[in-house]
Every structure is written in structure tokens, then in C-alpha cells.
Backbone and ligand atoms as CSV (ligand in chain L), in Angstrom:
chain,resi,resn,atom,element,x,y,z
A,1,UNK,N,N,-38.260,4.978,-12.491
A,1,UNK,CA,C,-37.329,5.808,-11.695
A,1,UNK,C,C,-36.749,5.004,-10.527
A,2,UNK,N,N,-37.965,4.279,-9.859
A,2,UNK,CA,C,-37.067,3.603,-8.898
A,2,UNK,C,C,-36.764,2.505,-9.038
A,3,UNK,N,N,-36.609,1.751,-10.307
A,3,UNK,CA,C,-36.264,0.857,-11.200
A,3,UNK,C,C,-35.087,0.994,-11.162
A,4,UNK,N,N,-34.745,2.214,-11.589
A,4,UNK,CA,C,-33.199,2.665,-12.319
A,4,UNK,C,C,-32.526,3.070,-11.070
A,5,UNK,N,N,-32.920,3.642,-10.017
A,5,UNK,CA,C,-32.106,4.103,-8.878
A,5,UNK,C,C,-31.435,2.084,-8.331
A,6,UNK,N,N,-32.799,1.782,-8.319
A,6,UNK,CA,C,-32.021,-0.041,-7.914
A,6,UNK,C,C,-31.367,-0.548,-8.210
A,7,UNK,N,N,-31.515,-0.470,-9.922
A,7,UNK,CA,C,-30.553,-1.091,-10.688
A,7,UNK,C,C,-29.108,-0.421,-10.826
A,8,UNK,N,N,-28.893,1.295,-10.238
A,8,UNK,CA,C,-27.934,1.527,-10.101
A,8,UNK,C,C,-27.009,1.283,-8.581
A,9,UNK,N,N,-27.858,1.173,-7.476
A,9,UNK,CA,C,-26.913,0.537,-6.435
A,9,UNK,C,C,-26.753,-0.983,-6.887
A,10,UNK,N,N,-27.890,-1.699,-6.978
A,10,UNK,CA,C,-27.280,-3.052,-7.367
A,10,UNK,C,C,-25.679,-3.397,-8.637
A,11,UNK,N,N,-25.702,-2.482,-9.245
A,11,UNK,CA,C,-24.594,-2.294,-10.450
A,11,UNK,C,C,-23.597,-1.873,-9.320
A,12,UNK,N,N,-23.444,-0.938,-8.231
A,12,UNK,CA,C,-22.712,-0.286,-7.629
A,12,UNK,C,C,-22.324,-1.207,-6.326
A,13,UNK,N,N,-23.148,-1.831,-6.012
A,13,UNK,CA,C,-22.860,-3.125,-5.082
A,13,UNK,C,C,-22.101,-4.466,-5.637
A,14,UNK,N,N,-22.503,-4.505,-7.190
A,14,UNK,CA,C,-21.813,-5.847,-7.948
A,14,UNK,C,C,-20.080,-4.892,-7.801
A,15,UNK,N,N,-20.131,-3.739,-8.549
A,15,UNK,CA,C,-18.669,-3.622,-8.964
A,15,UNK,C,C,-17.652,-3.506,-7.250
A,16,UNK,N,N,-18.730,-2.816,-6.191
A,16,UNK,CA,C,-17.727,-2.935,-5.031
A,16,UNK,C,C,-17.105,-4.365,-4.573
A,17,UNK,N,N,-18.621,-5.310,-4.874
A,17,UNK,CA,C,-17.837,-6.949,-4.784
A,17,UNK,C,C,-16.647,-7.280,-5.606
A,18,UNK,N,N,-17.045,-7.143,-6.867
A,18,UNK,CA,C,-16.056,-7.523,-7.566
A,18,UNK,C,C,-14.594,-6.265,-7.953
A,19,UNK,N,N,-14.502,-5.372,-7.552
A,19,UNK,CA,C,-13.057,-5.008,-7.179
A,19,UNK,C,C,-12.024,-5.668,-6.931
A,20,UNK,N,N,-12.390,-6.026,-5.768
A,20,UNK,CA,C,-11.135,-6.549,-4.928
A,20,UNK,C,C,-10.332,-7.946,-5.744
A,21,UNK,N,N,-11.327,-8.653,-6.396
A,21,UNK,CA,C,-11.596,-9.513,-6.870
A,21,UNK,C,C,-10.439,-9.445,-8.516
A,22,UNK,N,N,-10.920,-8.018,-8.909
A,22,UNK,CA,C,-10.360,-8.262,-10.183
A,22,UNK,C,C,-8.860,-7.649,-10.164
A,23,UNK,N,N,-8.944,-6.478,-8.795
A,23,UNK,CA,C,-7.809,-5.812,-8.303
A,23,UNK,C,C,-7.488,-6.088,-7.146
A,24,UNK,N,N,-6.643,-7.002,-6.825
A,24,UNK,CA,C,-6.741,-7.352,-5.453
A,24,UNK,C,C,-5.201,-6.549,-4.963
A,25,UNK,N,N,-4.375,-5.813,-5.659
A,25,UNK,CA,C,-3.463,-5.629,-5.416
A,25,UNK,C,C,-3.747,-3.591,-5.061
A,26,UNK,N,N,-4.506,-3.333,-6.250
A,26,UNK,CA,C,-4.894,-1.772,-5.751
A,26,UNK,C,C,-5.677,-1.946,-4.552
A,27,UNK,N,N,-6.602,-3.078,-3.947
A,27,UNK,CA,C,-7.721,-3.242,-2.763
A,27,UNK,C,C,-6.973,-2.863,-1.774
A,28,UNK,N,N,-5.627,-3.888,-1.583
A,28,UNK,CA,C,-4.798,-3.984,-0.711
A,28,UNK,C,C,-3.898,-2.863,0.026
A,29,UNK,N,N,-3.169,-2.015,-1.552
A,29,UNK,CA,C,-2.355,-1.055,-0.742
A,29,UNK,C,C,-3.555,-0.064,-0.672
A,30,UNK,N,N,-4.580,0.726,-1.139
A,30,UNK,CA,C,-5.231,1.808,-0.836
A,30,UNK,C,C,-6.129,1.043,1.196
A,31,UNK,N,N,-6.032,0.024,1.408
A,31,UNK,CA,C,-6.616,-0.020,3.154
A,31,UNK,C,C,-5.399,-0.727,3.506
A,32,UNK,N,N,-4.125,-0.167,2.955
A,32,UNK,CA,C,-2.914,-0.778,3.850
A,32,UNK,C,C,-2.466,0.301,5.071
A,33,UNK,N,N,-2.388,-0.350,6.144
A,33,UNK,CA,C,-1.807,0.671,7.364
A,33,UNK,C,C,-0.675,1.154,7.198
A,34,UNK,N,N,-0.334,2.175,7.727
A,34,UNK,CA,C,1.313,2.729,7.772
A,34,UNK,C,C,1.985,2.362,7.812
A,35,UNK,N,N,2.145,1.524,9.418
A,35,UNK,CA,C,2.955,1.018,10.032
A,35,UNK,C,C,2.973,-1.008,9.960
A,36,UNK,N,N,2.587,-1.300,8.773
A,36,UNK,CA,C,2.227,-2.684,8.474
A,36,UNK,C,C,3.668,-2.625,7.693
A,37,UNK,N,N,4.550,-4.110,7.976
A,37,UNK,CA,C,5.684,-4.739,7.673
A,37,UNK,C,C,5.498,-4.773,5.916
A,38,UNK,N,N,6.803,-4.764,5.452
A,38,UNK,CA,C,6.060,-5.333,3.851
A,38,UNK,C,C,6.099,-7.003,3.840
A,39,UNK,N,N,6.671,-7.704,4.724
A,39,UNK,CA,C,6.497,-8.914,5.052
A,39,UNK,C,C,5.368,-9.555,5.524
A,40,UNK,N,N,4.798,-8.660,6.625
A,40,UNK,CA,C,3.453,-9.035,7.153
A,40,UNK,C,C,2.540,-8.687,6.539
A,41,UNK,N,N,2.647,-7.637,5.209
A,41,UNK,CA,C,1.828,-7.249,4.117
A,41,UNK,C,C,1.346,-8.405,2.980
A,42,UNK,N,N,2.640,-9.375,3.125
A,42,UNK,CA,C,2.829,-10.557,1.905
A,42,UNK,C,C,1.775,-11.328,2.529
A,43,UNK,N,N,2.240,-11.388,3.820
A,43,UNK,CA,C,1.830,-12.519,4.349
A,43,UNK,C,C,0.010,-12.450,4.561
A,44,UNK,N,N,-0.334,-11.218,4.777
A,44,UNK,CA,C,-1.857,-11.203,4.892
A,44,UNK,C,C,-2.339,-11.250,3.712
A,45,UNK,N,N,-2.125,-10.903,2.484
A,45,UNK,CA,C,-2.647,-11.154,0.902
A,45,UNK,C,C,-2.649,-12.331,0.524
A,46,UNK,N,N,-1.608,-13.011,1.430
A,46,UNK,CA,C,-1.607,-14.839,0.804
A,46,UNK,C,C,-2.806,-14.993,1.763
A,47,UNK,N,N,-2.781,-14.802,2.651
A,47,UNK,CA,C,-4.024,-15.441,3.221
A,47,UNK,C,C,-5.539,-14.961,2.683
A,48,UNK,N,N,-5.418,-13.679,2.322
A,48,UNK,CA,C,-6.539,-13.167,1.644
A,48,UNK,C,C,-6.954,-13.952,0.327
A,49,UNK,N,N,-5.572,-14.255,-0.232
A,49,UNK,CA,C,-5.693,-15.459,-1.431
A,49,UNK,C,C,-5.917,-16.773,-1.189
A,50,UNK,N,N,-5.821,-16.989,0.085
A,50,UNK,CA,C,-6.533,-18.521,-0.025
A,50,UNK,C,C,-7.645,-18.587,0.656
A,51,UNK,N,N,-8.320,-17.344,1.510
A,51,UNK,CA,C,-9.364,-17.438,1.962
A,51,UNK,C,C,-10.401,-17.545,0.597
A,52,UNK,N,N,-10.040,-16.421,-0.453
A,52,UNK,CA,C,-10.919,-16.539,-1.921
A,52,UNK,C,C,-10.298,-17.855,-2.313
A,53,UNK,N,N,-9.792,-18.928,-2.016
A,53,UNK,CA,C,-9.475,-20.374,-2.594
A,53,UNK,C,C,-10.606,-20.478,-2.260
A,54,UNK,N,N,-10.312,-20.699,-0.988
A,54,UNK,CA,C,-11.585,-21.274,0.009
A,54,UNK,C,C,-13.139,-21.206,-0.421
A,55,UNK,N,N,-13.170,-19.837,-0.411
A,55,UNK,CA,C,-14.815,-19.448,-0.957
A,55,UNK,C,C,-15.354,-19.756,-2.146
A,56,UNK,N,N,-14.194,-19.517,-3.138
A,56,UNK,CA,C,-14.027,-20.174,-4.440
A,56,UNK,C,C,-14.485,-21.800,-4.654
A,57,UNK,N,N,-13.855,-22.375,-3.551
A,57,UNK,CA,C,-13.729,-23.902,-3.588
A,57,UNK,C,C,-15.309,-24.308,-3.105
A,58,UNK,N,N,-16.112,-23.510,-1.825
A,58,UNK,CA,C,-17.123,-23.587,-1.417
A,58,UNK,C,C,-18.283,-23.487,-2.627
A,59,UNK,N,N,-18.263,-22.039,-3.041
A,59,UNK,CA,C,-19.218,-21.737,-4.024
A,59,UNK,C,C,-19.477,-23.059,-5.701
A,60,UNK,N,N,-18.207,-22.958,-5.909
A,60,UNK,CA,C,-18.101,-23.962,-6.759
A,60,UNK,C,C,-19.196,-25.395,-6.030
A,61,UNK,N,N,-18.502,-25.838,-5.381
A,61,UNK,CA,C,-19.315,-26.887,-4.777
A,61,UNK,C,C,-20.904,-26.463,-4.267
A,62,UNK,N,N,-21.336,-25.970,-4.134
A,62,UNK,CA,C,-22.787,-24.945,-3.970
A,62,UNK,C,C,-23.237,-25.063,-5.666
A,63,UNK,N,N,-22.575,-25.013,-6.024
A,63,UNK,CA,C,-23.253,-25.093,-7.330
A,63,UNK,C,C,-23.519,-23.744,-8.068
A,64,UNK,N,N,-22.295,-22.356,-7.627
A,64,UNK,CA,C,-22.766,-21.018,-7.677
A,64,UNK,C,C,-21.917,-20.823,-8.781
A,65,UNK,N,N,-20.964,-21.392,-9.304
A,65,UNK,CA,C,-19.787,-20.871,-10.288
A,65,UNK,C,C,-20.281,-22.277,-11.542
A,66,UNK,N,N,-20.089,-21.938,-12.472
A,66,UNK,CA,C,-19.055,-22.611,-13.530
A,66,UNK,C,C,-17.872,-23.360,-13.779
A,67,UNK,N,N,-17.937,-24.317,-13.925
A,67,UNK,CA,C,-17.477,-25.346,-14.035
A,67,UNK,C,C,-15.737,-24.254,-14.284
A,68,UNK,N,N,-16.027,-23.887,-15.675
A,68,UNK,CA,C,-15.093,-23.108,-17.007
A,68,UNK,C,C,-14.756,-21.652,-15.720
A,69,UNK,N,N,-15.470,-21.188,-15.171
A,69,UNK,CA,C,-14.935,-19.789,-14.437
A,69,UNK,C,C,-14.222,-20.611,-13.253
A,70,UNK,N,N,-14.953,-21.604,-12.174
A,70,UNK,CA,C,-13.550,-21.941,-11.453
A,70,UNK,C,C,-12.884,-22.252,-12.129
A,71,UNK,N,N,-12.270,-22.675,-12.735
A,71,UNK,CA,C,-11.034,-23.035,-13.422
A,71,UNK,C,C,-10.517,-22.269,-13.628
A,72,UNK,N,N,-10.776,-21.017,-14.158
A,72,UNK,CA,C,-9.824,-19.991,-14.439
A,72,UNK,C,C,-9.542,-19.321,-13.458
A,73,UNK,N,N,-10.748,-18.750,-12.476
A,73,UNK,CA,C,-10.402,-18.324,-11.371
A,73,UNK,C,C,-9.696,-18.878,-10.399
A,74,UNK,N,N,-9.211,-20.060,-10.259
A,74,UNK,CA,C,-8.532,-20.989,-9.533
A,74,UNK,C,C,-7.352,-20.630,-9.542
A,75,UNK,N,N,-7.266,-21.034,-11.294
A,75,UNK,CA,C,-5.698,-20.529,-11.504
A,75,UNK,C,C,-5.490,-19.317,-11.065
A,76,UNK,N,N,-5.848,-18.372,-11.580
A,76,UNK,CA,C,-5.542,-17.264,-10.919
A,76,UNK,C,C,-5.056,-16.523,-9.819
A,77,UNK,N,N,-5.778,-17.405,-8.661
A,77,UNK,CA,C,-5.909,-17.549,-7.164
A,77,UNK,C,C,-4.118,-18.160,-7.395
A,78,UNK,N,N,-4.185,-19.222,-8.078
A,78,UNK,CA,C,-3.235,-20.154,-7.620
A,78,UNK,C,C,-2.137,-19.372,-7.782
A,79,UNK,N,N,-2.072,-18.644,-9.078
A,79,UNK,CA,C,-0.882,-18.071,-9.458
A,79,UNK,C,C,-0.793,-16.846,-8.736
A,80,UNK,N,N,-1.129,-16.382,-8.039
A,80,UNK,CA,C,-1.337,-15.352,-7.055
A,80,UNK,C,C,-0.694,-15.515,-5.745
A,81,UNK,N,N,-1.069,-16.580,-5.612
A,81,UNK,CA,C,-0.440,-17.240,-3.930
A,81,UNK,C,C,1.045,-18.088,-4.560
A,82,UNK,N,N,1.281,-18.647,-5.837
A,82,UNK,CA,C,2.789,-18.786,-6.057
A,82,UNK,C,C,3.234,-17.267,-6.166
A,83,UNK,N,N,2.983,-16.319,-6.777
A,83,UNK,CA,C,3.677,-14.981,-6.851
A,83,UNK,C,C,3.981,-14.500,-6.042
A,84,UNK,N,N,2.998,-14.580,-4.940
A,84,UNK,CA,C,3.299,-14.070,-2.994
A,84,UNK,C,C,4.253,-15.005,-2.494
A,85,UNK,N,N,4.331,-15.932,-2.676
A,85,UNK,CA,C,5.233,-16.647,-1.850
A,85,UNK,C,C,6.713,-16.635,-2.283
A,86,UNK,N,N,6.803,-16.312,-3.252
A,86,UNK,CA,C,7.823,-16.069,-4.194
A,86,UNK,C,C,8.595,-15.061,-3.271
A,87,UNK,N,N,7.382,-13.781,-3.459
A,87,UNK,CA,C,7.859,-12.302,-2.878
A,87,UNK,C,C,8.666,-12.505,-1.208
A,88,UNK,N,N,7.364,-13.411,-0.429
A,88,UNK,CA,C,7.461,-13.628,0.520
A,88,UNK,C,C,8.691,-14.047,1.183
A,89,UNK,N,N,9.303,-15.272,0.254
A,89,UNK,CA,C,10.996,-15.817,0.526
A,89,UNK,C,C,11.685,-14.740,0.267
A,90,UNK,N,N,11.509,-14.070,-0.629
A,90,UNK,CA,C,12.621,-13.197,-1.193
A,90,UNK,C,C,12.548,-11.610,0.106
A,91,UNK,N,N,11.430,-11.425,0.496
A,91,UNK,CA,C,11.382,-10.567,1.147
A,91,UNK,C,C,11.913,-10.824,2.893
A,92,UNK,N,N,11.972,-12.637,3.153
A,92,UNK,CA,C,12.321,-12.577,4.174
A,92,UNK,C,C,13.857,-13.436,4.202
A,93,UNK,N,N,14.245,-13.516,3.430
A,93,UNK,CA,C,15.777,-13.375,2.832
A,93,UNK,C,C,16.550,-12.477,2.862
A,94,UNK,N,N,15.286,-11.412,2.573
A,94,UNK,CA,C,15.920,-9.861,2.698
A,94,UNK,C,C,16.399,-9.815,4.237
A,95,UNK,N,N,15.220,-9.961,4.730
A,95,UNK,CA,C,15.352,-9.257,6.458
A,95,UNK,C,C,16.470,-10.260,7.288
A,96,UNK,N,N,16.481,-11.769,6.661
A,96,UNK,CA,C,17.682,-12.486,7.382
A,96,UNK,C,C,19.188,-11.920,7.017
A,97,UNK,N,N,19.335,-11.484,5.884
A,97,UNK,CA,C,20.422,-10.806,5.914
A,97,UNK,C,C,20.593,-9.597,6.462
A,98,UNK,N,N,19.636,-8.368,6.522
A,98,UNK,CA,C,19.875,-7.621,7.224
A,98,UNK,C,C,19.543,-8.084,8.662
A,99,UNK,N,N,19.215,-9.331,9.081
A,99,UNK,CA,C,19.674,-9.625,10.188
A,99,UNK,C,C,21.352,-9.779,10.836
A,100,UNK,N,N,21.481,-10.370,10.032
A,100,UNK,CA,C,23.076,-10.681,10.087
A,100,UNK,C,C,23.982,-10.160,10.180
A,101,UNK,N,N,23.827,-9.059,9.056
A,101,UNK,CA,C,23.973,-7.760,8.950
A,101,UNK,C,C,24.402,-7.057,10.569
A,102,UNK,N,N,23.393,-6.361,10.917
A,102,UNK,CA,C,23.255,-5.759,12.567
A,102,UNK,C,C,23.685,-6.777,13.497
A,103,UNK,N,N,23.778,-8.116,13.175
A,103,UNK,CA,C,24.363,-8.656,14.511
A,103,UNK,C,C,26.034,-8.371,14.413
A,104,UNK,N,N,26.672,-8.735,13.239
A,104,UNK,CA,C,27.616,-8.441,13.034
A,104,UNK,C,C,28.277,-7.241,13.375
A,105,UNK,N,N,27.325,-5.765,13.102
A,105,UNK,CA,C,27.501,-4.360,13.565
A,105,UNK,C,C,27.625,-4.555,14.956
A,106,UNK,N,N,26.841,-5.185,15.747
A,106,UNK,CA,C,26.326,-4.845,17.107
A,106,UNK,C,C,28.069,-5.836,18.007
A,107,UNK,N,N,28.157,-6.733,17.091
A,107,UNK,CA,C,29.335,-7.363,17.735
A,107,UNK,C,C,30.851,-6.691,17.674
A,108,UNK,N,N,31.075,-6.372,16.457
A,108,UNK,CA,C,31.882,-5.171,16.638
A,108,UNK,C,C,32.154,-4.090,17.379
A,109,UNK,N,N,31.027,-3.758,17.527
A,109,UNK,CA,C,30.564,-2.306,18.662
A,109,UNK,C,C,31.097,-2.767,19.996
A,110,UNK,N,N,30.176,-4.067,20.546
A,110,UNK,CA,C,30.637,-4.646,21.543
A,110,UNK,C,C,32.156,-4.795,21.461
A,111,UNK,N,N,32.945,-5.550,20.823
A,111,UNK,CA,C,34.246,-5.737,20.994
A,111,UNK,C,C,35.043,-4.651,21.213
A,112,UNK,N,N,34.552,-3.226,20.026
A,112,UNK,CA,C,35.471,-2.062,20.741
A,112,UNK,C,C,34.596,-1.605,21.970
A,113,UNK,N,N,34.059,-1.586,22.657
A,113,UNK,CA,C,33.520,-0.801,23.681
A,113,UNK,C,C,34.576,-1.848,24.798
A,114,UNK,N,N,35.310,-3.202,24.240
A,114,UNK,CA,C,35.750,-3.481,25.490
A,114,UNK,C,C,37.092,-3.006,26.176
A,115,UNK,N,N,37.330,-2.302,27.590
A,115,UNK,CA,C,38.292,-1.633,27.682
A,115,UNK,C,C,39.559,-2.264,28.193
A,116,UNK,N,N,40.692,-2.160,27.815
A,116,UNK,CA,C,41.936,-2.783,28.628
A,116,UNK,C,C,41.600,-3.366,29.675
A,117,UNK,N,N,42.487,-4.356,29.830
A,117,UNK,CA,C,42.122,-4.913,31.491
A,117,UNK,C,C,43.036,-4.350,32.254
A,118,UNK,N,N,42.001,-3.842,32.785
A,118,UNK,CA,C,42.497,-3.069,34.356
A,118,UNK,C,C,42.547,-3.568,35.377
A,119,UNK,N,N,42.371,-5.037,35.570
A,119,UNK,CA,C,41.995,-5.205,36.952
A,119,UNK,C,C,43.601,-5.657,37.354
A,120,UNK,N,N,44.067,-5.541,36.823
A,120,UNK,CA,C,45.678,-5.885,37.201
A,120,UNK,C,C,46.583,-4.619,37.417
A,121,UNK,N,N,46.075,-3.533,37.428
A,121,UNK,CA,C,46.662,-2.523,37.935
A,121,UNK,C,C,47.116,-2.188,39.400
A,122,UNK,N,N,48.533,-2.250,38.940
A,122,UNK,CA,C,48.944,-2.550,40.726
A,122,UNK,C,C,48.645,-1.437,41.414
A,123,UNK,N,N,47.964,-1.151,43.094
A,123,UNK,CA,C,47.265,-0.067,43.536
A,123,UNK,C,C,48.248,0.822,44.317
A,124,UNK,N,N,49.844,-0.026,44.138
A,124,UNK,CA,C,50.739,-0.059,44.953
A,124,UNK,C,C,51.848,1.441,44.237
A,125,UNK,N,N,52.469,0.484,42.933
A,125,UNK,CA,C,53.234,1.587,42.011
A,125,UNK,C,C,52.094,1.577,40.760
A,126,UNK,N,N,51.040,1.547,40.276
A,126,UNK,CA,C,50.277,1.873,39.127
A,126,UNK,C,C,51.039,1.066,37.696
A,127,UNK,N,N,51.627,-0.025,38.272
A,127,UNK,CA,C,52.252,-0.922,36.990
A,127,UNK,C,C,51.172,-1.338,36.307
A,128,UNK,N,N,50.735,-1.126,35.171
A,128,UNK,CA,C,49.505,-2.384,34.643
A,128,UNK,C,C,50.205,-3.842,33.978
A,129,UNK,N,N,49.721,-4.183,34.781
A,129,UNK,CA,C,50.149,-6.026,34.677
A,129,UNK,C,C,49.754,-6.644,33.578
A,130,UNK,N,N,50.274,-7.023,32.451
A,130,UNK,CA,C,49.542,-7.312,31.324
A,130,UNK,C,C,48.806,-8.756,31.144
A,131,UNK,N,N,49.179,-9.352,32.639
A,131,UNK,CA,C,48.507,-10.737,32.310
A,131,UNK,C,C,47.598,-10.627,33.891
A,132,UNK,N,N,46.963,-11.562,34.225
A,132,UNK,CA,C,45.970,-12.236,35.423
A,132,UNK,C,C,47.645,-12.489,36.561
A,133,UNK,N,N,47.693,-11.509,37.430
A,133,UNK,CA,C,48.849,-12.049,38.619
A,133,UNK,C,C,48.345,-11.242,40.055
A,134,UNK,N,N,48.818,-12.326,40.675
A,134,UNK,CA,C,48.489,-11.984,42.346
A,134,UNK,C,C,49.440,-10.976,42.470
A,135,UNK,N,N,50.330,-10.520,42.008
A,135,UNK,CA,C,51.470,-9.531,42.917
A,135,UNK,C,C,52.095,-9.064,41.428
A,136,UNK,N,N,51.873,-8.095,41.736
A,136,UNK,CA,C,52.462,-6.857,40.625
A,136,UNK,C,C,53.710,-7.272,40.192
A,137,UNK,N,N,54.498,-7.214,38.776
A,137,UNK,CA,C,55.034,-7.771,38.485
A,137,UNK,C,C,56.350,-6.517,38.552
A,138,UNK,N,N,56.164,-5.185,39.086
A,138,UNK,CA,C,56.867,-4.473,39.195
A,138,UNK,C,C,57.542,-4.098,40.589
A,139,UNK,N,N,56.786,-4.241,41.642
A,139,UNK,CA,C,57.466,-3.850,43.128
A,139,UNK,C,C,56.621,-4.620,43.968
A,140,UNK,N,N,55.698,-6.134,43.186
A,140,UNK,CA,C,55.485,-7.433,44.395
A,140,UNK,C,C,54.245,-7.090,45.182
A,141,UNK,N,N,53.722,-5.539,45.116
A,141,UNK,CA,C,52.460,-5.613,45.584
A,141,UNK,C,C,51.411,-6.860,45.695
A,142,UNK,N,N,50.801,-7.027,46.576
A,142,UNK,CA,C,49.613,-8.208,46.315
A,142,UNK,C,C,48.318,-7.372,45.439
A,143,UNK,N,N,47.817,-7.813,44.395
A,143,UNK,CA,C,46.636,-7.350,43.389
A,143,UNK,C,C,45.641,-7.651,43.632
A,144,UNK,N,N,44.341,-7.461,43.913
A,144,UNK,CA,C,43.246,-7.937,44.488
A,144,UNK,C,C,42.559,-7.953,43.052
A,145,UNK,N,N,42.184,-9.451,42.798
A,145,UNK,CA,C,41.565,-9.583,41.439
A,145,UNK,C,C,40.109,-9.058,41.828
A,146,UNK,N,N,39.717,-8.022,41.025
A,146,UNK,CA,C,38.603,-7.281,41.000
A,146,UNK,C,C,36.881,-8.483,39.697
A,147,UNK,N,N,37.894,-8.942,39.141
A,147,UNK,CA,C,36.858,-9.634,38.515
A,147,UNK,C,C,36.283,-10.874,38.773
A,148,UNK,N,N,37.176,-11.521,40.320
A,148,UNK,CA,C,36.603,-12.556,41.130
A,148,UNK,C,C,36.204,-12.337,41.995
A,149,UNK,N,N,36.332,-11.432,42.879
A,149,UNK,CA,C,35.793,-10.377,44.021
A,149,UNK,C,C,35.182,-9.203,43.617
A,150,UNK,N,N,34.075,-9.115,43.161
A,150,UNK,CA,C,33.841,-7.592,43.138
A,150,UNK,C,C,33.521,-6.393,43.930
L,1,ZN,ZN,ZN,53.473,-2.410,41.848
């Protein structure tokens, strides 16, 4: 009885190890945060994938793996961290264009928000002066340039 209760957490402790391991992609989104980037999402799974390089690379050398299982598991790893990085360019390709994108919006915006120039409005007869002049070009007023004096 308490044979079998052991041997069932130990069975239940192997498969929680090896989850992540065989699903590393269900591991990921079921303890993914809300508010986590899908960029900064790429970017922590590659690292999650080369930290298992890492351990991979350790254990092997420990003498804990198989010659024949690193190898496959390697690849795996490997082709895992080319697939992320893949995503990774493509996902931040994405965001440089919608960078570009909004700057472009935001410059537009700016350009119409800019209003006639007024500072050449004579204070004298209300001529608006269409260029930069000391004296109104309608009845000689002197113009007090407002954008060198403020
Ligand atoms: Zn005037």
C-alpha cells in the first residue's frame, strides 16, 4: 500500500518534470501573465530554451543522459530556439513597422495642429502679413515679432 502510494507520487513527480519538457509550449502559455508582450513572451522561451541547452549540456557531461537521447534532445532544443528566433524577428518587424507607422500618424497630427502665423498680425489695422516684416505691409504700423520676444 505504501509501496503503491510512492510509486504513485514518484510517477506524478516524473510526469510534472517531464511536462514542460515534452510541452514546453502548453507549460508556457497556461503560467503566461496577462499583461506579458508577445515579444517579451518569445524572448523568455528562448531563454527557457537555452537554459534546458545548458542543463542538457551539463547533465550530458555528468554522465546523466545518453549519448543517443542528447542528441536528439539537442536537436530539439536547437530547433526550438531556431523556431523562436524566427518568430522573434518576425514579431519585432512587426512592432518596427507599427513603429513607423504612429510616428508618421503623430507627425501629421503635429503638422495640422500647426496654426497660421499670426505673429505678423498688424495690432494697428488687423492686416495679417503673410511673410516675417517689421511694419505692416498695409498702413506701416511697427509689428512686434512675438516669436523673438515673447
Ligand atoms: Zn496695419
Amino acid at each position: 500500500m505504501f509501496l503503491a502510494i510512492g510509486l504513485l507520487i514518484a510517477l506524478g513527480l516524473a510526469a510534472f518534470v517531464a511536462t514542460p519538457l515534452l510541452s514546453p509550449e502548453g507549460a508556457a502559455s497556461s503560467t503566461l501573465p496577462v499583461d506579458i508582450t508577445p515579444l517579451a513572451d518569445l524572448k523568455r522561451r528562448r531563454l527557457v530554451v537555452y537554459e534546458n541547452l545548458k542543463d542538457l549540456e551539463f547533465e550530458f557531461q555528468a554522465g546523466k543522459i545518453a549519448a543517443q537521447d542528447y542528441q536528439s534532445l539537442r536537436e530539439n532544443y536547437l530547433g526550438e530556439a531556431a523556431a523562436l528566433m524566427a518568430t522573434t524577428q518576425e514579431a519585432g518587424q512587426m512592432k518596427e513597422n507599427d513603429a513607423v507607422i504612429e510616428r508618421e500618424i503623430a507627425v501629421r497630427r503635429t503638422s495640422r495642429k500647426i496654426p497660421p502665423p499670426r505673429d505678423y498680425v498688424c495690432p494697428h489695422c488687423g492686416f495679417e502679413n503673410p511673410v516675417p516684416v517689421k511694419f505692416c505691409g498695409e498702413c506701416g504700423t511697427r509689428i512686434t515679432d512675438r516669436s523673438r520676444n515673447p
